[in-house]
gemmi code that builds the backbone of each chain (N, CA, C; Angstrom):
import gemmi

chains = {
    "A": [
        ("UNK", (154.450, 222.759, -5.663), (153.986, 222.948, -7.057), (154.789, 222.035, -7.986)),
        ("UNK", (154.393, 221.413, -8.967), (154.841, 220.532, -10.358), (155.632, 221.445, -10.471)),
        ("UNK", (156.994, 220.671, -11.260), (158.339, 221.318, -11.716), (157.505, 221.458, -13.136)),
        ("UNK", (156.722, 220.285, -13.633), (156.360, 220.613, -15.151), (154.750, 220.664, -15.147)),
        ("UNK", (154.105, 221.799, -15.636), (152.528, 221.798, -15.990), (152.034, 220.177, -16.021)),
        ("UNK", (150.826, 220.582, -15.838), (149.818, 219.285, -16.168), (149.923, 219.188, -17.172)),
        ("UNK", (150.507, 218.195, -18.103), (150.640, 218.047, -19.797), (149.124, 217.642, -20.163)),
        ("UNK", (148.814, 217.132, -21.357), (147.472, 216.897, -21.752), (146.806, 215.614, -21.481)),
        ("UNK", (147.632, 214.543, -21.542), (147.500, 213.850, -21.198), (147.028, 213.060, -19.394)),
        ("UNK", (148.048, 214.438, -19.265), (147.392, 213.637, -17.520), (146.055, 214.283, -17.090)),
        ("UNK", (145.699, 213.356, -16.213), (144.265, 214.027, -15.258), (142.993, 214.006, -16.320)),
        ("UNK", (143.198, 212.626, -17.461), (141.869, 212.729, -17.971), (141.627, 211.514, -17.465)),
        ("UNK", (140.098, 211.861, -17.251), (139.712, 210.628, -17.088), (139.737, 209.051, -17.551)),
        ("UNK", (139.787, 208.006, -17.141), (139.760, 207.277, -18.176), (137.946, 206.624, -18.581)),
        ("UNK", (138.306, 206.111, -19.653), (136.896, 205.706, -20.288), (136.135, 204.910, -19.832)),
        ("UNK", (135.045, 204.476, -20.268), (133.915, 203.658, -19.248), (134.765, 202.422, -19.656)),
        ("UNK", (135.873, 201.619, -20.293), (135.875, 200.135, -21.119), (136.636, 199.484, -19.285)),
        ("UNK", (136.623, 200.273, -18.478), (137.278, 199.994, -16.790), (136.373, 198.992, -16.474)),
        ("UNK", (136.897, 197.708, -15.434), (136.347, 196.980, -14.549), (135.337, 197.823, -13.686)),
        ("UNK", (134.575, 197.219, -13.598), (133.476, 198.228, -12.354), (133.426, 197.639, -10.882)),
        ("UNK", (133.121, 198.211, -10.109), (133.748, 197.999, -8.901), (132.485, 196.629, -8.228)),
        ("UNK", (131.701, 196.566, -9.196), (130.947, 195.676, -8.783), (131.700, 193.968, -9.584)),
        ("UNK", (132.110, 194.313, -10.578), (133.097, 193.049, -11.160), (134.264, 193.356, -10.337)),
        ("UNK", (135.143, 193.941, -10.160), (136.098, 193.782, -9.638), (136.214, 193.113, -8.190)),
        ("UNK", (134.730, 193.039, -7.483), (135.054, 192.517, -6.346), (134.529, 190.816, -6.591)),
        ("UNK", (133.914, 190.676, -7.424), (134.146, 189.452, -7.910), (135.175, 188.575, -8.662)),
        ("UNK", (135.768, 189.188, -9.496), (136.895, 188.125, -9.813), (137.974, 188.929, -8.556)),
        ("UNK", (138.007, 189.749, -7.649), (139.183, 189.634, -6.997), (138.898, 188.797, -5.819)),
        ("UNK", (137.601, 188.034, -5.120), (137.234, 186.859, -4.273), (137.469, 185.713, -5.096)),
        ("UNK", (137.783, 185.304, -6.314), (137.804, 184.477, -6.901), (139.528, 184.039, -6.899)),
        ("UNK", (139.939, 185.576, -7.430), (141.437, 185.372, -7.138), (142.100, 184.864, -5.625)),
        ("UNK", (141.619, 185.567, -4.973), (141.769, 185.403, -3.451), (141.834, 183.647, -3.089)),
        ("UNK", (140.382, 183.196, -3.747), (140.621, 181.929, -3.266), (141.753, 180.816, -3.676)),
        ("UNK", (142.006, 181.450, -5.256), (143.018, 180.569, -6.013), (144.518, 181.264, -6.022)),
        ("UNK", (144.778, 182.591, -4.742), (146.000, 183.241, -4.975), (146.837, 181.985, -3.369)),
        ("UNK", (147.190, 180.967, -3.389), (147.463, 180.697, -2.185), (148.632, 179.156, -3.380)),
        ("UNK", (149.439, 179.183, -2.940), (149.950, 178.029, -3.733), (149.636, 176.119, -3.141)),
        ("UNK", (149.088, 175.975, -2.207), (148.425, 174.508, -2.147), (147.180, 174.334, -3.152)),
        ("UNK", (146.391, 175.478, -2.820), (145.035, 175.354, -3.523), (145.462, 175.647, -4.882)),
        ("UNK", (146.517, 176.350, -5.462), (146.515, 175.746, -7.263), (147.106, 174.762, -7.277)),
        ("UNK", (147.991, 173.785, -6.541), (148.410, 172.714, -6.891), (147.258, 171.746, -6.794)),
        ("UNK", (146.153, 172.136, -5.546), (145.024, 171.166, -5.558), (144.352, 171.017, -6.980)),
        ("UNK", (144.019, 172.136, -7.335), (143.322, 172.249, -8.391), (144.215, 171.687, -10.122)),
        ("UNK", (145.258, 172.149, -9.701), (146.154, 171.596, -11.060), (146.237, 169.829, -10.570)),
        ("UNK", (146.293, 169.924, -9.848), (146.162, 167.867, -9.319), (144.656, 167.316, -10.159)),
        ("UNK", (143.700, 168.308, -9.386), (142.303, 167.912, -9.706), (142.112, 167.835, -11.344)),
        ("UNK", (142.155, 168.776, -12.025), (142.241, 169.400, -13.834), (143.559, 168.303, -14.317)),
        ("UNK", (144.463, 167.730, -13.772), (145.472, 166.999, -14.691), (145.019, 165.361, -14.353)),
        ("UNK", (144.315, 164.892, -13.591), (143.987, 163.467, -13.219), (143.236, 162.688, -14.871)),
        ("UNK", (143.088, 161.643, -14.191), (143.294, 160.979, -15.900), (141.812, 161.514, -15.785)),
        ("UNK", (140.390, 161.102, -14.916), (139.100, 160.891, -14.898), (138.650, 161.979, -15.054)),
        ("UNK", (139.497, 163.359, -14.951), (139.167, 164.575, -14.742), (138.091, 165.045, -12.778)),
        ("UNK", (138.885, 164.104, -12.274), (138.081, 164.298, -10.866), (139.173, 163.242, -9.924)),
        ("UNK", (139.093, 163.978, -8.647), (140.124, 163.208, -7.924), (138.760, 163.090, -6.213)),
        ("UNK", (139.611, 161.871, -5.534), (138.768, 161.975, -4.211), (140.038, 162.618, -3.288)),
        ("UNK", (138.922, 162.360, -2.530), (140.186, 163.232, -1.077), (141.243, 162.465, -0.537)),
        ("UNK", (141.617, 161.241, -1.050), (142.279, 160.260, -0.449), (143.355, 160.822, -1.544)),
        ("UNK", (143.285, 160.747, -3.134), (144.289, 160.916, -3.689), (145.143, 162.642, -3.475)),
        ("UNK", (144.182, 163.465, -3.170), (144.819, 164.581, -3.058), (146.013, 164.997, -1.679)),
        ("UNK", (145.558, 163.846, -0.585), (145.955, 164.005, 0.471), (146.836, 163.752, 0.479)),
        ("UNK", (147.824, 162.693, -0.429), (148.609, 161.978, -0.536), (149.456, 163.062, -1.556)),
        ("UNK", (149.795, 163.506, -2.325), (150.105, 164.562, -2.607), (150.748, 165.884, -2.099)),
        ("UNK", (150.383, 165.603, -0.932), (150.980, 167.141, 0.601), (151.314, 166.542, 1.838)),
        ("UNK", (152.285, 167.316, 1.896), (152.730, 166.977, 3.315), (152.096, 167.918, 4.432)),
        ("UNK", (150.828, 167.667, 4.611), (150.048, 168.554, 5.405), (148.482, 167.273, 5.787)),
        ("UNK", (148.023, 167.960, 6.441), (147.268, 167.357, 7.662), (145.831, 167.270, 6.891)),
        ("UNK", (145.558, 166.176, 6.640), (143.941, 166.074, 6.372), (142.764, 167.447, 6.369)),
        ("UNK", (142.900, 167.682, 7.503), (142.025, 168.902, 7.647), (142.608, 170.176, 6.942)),
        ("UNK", (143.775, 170.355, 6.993), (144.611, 171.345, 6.135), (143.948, 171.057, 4.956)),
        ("UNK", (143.870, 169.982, 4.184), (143.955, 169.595, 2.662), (142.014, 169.888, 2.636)),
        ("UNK", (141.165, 168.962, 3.648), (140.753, 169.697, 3.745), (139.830, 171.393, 3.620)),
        ("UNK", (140.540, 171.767, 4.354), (139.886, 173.122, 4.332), (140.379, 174.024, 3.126)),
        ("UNK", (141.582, 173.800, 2.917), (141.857, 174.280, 1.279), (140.714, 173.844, 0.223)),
        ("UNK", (140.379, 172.798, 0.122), (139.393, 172.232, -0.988), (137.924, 173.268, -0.769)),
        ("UNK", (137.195, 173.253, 1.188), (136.345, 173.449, 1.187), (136.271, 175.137, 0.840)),
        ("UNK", (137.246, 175.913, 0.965), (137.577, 177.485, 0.147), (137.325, 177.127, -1.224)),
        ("UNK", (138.079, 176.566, -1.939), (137.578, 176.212, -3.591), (136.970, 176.050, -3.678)),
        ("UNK", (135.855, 175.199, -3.167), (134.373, 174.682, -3.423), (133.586, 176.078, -3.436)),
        ("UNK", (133.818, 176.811, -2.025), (132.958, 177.714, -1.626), (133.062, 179.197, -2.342)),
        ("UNK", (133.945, 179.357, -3.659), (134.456, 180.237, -4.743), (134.277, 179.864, -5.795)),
        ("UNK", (133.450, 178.562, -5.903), (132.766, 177.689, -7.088), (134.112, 177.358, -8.010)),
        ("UNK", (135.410, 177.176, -7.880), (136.155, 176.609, -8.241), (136.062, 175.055, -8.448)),
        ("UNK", (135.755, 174.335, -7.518), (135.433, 173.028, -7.351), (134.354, 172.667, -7.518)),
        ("UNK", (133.530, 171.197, -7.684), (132.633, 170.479, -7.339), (132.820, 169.561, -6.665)),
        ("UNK", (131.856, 169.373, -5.689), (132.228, 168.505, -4.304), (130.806, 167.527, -4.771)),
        ("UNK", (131.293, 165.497, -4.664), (130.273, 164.497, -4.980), (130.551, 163.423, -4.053)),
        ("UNK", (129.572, 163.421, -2.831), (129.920, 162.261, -2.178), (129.458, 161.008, -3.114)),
        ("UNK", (130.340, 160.188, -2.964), (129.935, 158.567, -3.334), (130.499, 157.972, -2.538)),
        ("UNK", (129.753, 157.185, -1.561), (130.471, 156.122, -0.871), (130.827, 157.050, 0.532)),
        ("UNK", (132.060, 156.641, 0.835), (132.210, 157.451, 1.973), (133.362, 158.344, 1.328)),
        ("UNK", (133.564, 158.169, 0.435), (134.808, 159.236, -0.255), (134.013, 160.540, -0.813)),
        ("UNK", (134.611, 161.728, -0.813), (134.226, 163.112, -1.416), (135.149, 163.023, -2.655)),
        ("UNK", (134.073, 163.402, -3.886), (134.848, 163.762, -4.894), (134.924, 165.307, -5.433)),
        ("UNK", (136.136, 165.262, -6.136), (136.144, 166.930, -6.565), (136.889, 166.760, -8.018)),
        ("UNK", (135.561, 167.877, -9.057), (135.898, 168.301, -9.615), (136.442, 169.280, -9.936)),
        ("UNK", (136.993, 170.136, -11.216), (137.179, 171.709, -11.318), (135.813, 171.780, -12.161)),
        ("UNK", (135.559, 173.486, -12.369), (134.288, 173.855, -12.609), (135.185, 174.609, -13.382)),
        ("UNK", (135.253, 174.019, -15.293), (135.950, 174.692, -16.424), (135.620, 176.594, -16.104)),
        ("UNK", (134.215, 176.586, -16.021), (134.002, 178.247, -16.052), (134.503, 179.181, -15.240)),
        ("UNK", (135.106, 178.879, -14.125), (135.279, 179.585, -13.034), (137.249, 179.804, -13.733)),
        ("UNK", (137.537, 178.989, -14.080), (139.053, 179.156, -15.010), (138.376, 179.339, -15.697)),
        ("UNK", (138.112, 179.829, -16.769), (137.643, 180.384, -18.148), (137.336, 181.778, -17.838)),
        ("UNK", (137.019, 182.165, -16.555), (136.356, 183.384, -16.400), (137.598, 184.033, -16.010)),
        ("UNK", (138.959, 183.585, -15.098), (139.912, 183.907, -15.030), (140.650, 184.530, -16.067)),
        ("UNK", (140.800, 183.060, -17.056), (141.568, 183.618, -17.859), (141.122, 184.806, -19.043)),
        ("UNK", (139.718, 184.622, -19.525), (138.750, 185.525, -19.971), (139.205, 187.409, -19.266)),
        ("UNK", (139.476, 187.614, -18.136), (139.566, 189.071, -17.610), (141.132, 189.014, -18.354)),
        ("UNK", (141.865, 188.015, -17.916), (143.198, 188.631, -18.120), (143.471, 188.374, -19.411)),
        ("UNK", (142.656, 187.681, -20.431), (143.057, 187.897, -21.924), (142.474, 189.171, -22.290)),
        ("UNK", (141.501, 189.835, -22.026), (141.097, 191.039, -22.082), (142.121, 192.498, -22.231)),
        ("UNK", (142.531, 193.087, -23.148), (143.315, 194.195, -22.987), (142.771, 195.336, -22.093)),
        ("UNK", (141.754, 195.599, -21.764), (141.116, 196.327, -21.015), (141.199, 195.801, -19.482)),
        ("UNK", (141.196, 194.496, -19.819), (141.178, 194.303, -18.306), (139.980, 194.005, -17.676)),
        ("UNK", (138.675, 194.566, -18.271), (137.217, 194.403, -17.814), (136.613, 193.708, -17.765)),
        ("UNK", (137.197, 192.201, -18.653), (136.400, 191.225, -18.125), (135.178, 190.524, -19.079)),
        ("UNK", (134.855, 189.477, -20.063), (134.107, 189.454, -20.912), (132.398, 189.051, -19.884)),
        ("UNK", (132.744, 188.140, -19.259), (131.739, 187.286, -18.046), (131.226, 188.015, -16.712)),
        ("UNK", (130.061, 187.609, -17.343), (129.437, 188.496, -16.050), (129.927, 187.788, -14.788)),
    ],
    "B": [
        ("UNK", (135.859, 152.786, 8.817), (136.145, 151.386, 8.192), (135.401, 152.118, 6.772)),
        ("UNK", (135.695, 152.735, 5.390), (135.037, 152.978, 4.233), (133.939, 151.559, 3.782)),
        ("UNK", (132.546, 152.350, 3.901), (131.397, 151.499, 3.722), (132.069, 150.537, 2.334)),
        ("UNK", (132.100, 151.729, 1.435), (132.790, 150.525, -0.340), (134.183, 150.158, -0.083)),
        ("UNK", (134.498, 149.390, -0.244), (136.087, 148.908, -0.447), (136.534, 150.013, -2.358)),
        ("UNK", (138.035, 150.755, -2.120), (138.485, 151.693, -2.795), (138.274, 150.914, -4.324)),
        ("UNK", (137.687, 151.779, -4.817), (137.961, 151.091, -6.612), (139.237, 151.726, -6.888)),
        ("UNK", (139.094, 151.218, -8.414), (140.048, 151.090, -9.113), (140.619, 153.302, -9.402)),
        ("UNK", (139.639, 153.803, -9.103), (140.136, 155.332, -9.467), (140.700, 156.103, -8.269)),
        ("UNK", (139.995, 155.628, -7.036), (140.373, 155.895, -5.978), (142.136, 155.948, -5.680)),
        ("UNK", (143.070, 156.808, -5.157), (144.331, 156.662, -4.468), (145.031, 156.305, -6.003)),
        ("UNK", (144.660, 157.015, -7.419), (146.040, 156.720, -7.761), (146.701, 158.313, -8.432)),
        ("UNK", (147.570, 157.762, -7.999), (149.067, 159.555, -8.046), (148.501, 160.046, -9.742)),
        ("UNK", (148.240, 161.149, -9.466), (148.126, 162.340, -10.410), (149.295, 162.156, -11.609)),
        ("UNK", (149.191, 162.716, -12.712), (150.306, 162.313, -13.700), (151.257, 163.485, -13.136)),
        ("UNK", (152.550, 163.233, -14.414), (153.529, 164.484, -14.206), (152.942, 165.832, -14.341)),
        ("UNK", (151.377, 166.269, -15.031), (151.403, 167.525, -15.845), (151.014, 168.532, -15.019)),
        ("UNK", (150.973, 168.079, -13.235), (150.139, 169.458, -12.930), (151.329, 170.136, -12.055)),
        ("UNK", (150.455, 170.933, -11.893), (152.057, 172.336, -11.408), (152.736, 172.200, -10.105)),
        ("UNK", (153.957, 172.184, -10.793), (154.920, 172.351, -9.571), (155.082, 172.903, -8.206)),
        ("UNK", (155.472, 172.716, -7.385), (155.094, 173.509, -6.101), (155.657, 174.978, -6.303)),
        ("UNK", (156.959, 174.850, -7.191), (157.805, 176.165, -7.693), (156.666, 176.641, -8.007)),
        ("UNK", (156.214, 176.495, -9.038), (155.543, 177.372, -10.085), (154.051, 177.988, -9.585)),
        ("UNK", (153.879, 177.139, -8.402), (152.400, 177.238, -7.773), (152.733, 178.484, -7.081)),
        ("UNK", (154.056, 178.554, -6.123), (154.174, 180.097, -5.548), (154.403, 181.279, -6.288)),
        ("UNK", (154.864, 181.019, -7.069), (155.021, 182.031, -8.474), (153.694, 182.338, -8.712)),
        ("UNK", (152.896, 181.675, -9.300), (151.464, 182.451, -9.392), (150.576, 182.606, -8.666)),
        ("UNK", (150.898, 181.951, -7.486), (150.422, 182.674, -6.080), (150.662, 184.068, -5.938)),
        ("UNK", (151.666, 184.272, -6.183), (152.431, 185.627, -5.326), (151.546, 186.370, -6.513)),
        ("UNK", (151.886, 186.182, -7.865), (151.242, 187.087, -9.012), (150.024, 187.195, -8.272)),
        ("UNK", (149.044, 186.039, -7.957), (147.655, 186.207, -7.859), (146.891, 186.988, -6.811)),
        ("UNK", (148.029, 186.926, -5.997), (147.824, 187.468, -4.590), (147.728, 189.158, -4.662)),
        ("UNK", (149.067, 189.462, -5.531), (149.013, 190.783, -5.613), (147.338, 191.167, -6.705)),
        ("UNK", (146.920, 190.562, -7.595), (145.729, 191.041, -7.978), (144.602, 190.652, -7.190)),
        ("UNK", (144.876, 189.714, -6.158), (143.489, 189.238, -5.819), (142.851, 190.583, -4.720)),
        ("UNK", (142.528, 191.827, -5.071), (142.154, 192.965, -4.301), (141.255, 193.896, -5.233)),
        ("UNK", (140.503, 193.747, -5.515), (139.050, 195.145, -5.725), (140.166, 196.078, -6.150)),
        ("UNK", (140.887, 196.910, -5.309), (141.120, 198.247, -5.993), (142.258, 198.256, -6.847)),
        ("UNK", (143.357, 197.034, -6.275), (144.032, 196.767, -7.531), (143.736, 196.131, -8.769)),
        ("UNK", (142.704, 195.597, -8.932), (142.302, 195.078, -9.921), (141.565, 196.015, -10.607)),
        ("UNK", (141.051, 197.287, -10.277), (140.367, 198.282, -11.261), (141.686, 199.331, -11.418)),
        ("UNK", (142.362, 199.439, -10.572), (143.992, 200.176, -11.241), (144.433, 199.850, -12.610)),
        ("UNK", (144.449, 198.181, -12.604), (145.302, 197.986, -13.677), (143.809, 198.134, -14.530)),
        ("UNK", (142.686, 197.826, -14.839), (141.989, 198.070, -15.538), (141.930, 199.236, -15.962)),
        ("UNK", (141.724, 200.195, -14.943), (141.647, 201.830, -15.306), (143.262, 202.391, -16.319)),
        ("UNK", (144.360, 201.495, -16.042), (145.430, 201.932, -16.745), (145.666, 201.373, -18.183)),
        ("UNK", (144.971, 199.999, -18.051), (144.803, 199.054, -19.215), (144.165, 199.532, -19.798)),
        ("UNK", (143.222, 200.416, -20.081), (142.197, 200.990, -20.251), (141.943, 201.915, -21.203)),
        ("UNK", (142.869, 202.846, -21.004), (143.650, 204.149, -20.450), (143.929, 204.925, -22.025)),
        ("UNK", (143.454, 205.589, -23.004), (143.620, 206.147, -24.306), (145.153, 205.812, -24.698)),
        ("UNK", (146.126, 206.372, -23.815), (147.837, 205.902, -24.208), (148.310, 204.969, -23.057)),
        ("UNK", (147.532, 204.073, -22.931), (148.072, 202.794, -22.538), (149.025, 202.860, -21.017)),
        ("UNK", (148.756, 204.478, -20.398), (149.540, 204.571, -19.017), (148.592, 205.535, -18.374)),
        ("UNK", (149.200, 205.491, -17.497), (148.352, 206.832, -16.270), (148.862, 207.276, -15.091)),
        ("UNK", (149.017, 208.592, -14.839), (149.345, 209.009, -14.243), (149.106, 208.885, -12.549)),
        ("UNK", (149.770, 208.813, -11.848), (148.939, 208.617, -10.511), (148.029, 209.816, -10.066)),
        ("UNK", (147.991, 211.301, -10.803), (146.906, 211.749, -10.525), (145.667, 211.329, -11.291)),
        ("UNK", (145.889, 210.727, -12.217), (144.152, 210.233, -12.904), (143.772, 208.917, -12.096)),
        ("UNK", (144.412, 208.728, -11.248), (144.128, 207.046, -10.767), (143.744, 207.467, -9.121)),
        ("UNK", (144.368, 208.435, -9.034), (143.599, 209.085, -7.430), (142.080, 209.842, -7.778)),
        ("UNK", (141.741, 210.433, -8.655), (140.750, 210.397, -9.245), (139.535, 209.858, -9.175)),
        ("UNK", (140.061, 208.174, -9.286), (139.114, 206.900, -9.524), (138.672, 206.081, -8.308)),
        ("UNK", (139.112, 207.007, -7.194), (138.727, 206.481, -5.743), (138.620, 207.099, -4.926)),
        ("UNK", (137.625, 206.911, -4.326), (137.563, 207.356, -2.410), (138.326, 206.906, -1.618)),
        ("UNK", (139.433, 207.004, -1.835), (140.744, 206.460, -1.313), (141.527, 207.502, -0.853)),
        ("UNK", (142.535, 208.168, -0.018), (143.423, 208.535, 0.122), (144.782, 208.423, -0.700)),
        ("UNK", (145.742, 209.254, -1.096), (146.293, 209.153, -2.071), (147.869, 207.952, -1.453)),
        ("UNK", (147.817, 208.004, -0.214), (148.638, 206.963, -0.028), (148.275, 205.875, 0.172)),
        ("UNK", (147.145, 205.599, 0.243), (146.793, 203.958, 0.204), (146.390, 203.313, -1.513)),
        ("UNK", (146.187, 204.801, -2.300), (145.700, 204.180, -3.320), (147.720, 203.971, -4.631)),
        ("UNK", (148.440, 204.805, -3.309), (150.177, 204.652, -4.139), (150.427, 203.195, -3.417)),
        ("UNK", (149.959, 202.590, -2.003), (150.293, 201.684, -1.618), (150.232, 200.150, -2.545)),
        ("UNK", (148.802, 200.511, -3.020), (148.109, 199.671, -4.120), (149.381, 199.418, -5.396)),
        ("UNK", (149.261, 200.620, -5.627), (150.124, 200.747, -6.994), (151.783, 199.936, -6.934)),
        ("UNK", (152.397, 200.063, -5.669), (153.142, 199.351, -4.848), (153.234, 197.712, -4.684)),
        ("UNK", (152.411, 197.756, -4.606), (151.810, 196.299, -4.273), (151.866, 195.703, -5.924)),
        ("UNK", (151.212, 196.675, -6.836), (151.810, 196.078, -8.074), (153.081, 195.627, -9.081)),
        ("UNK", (153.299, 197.069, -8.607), (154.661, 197.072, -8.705), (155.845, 196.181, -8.711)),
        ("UNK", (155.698, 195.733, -7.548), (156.700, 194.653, -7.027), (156.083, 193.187, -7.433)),
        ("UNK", (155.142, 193.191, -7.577), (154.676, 191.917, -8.539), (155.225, 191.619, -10.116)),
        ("UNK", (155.439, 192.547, -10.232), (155.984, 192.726, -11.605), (154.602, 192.729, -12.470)),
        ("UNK", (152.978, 193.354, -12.194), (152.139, 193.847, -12.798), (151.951, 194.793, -13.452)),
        ("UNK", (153.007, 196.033, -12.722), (152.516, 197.303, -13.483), (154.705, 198.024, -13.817)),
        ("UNK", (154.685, 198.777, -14.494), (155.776, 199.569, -14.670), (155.517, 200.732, -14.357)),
        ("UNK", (156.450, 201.293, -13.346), (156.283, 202.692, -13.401), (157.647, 203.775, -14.065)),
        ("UNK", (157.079, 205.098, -14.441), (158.309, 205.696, -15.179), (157.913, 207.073, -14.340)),
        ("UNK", (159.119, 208.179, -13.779), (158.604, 208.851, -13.488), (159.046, 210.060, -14.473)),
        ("UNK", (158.521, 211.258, -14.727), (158.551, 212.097, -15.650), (157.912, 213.543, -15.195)),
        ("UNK", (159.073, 214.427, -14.977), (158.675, 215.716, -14.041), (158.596, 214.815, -12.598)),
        ("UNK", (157.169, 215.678, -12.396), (156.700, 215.571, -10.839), (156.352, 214.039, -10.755)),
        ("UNK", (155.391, 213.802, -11.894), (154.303, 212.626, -11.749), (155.068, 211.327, -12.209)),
        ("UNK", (154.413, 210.453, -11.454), (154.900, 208.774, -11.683), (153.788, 208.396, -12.579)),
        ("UNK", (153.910, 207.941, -13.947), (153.373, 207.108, -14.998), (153.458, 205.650, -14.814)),
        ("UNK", (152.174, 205.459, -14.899), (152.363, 203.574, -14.509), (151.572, 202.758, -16.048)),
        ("UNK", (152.352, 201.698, -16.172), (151.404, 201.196, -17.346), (151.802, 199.657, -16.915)),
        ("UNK", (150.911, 198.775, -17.758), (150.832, 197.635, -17.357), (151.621, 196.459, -18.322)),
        ("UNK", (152.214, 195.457, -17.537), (153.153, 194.845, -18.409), (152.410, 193.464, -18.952)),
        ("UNK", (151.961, 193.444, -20.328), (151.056, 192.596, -21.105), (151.593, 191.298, -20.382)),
        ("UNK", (152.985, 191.206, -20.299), (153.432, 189.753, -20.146), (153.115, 189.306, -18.329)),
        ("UNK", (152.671, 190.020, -17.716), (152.401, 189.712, -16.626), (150.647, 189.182, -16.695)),
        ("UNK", (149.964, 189.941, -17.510), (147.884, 189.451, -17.496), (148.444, 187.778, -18.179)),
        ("UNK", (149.675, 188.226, -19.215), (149.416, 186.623, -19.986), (149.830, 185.624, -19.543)),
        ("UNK", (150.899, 185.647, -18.928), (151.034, 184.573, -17.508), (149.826, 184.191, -16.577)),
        ("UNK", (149.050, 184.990, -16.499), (147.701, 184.562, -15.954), (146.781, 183.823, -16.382)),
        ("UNK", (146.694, 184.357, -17.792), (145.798, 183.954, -18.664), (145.955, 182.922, -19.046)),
        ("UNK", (147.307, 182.474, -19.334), (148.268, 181.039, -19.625), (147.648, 180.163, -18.948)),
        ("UNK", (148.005, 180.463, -17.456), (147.933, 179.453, -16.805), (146.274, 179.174, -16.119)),
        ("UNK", (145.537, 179.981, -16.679), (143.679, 179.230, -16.538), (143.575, 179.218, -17.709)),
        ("UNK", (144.026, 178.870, -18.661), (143.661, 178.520, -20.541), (144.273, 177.053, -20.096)),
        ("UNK", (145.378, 176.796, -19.797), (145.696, 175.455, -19.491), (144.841, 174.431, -18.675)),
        ("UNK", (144.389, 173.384, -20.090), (143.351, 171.986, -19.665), (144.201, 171.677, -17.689)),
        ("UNK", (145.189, 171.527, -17.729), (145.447, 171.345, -16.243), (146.329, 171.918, -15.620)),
        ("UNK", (145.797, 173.086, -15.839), (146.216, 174.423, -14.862), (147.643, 174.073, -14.576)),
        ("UNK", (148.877, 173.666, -15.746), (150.016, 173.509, -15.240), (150.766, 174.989, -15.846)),
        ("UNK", (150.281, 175.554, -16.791), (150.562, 176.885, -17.196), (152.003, 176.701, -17.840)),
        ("UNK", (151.633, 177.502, -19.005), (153.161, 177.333, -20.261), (154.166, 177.906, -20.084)),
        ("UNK", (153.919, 179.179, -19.035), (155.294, 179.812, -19.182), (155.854, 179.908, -17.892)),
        ("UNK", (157.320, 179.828, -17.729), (158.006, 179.527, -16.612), (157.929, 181.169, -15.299)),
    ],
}
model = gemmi.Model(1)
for chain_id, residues in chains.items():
    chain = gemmi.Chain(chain_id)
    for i, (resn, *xyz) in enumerate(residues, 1):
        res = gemmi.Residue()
        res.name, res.seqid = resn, gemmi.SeqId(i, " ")
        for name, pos in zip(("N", "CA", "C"), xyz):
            atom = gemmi.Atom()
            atom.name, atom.element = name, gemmi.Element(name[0])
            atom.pos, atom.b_iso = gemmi.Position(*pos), 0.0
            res.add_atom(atom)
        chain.add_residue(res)
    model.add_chain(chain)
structure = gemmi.Structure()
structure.add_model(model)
structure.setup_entities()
């Protein structure tokens, strides 16, 4: 048994202004893809380049890791719509996709937490 | 053998502004701990929350969860430095630490995701 009663405060519900479990599993696959520290440096590489877009040659060069490593990090971003992927030539280019950060930072400027973007 | 010979945008080094490898695990680790569905409607449901905290019985409440996987969660925040907990009587009060969403928020508001605060 509680040393102290249920005061008033506890055990109410909280209000509808909550993430719903149908948003929450969306920005938390979103997080997922960008919670790994290569893939935000990819992406902070990609968002700080002068053209606003980098190819796979410049990013590779950047890590001390294996083509396919660099790679398969990008093809997770792409596939979390973080990135845009543009062949030209025989090089792949990648952009960032502003909304997918905007939608990030959008939940966590939120005091609620819930998220403005569908 | 690349069909085009490399232009001029191709292979050149990223400026100083994008994020550090330091700083990339730092908001890894932050991101990691939110990148999960049920922690991410925790802190919502607490963010949420009429006095700005909640008890871990209103937050067992908010799930078909078992009450130790949904304290594991809370755990998991915890040590991120996402949520504060205080305990008072029986019950543990958790509320959420603004300066942890705005470190988030910082760093996807930033044109190249190098994020302002250390």
């Amino acid at each position: 048994m509680p040393e102290n009663p249920v005061d008033d405060d506890c055990c109410t519900p909280a209000d509808g202004a909550a993430m719903s479990a149908g948003r929450a599993a969306e920005v938390a696959a979103l997080l997922k893809a960008l919670a790994d520290p290569v893939r935000l440096r990819l992406v902070s590489l990609i968002a700080s380049s002068r053209t606003g877009e980098a190819c796979v040659c410049d990013l590779n060069a950047g890590f001390d890791l294996t083509q396919a490593t660099v790679s398969h990090h990008l093809k997770v971003l792409q596939t979390a719509g973080v990135l845009d992927r543009e062949k030209r030539g025989v090089w792949a280019y990648y952009r960032v996709r502003p909304e997918a950060l905007a939608a990030v930072a959008d939940v966590f400027s939120s005091p609620s937490l819930a998220g403005a973007r569908a």
